[in-house]
N, C-alpha and C positions, 0 to 999 in steps of 0.2 A: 642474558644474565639471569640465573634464579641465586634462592638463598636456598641453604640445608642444612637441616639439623643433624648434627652427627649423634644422639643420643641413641642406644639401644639399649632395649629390654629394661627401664626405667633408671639404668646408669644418666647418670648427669654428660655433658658433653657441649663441642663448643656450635655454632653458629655461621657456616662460612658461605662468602659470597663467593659464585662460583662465575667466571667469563672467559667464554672461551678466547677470549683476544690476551685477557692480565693474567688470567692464571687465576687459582683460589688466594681469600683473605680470611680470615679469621676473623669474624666482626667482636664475637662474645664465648667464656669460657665458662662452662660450669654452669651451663644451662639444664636446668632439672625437666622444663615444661616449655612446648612451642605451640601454641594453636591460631591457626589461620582462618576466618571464617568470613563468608563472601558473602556480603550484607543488599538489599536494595534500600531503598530510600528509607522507608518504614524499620526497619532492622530486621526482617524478615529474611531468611536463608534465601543465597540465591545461589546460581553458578557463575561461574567464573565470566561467561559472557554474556549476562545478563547484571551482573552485578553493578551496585552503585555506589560503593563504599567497600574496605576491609577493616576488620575487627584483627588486632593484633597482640597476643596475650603471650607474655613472656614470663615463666617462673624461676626464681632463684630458690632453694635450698642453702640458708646459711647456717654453718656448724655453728657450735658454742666456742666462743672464745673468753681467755681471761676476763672476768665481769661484764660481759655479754652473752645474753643466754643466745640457744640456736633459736632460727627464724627464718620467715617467708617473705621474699620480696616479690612483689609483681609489679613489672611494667605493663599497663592497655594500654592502645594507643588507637582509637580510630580514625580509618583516614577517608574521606573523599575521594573518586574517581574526578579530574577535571573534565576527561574525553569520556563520563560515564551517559549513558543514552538518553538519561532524564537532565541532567547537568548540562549537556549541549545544548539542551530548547530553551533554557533559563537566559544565555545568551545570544 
């Protein structure tokens, strides 16, 4: 399974999980910003098989609507590795 951002050239776009078994889903639409970045324990930049956490930054672009002005939404989300190499010694 990965995820993929269908965005190009800073067009907004949607978000879909891709398996080769289900077929694609569309998790999220009108996605302006996706950034992934592969943390270890400290927050420091790691590689992906190295890594011991993900940082998960998702930007929205929202227009103006009637008596709402336009605006910025971010989801972060950082996550834990359970199976990450410093996380397994812990138990």
């Amino acid at each position: 399974m990965r995820f993929v951002f269908q965005g190009a050239n800073g067009a907004s776009g949607p978000i879909v999980r891709v398996d080769n078994a289900a077929g694609s889903v569309v998790l999220a639409t009108n996605i302006n910003g996706l950034t992934i970045s592969y943390l270890d324990m400290s927050g420091n930049a790691a590689t992906a098989a190295t890594a011991e956490r993900v940082n998960i930054d998702v930007r929205v672009d929202l227009p103006a609507e009637p008596g709402q002005p336009a605006s910025v939404v971010r989801l972060v989300s950082d996550v834990a590795f359970r199976n990450g190499p410093i996380t397994l010694k812990q138990f």
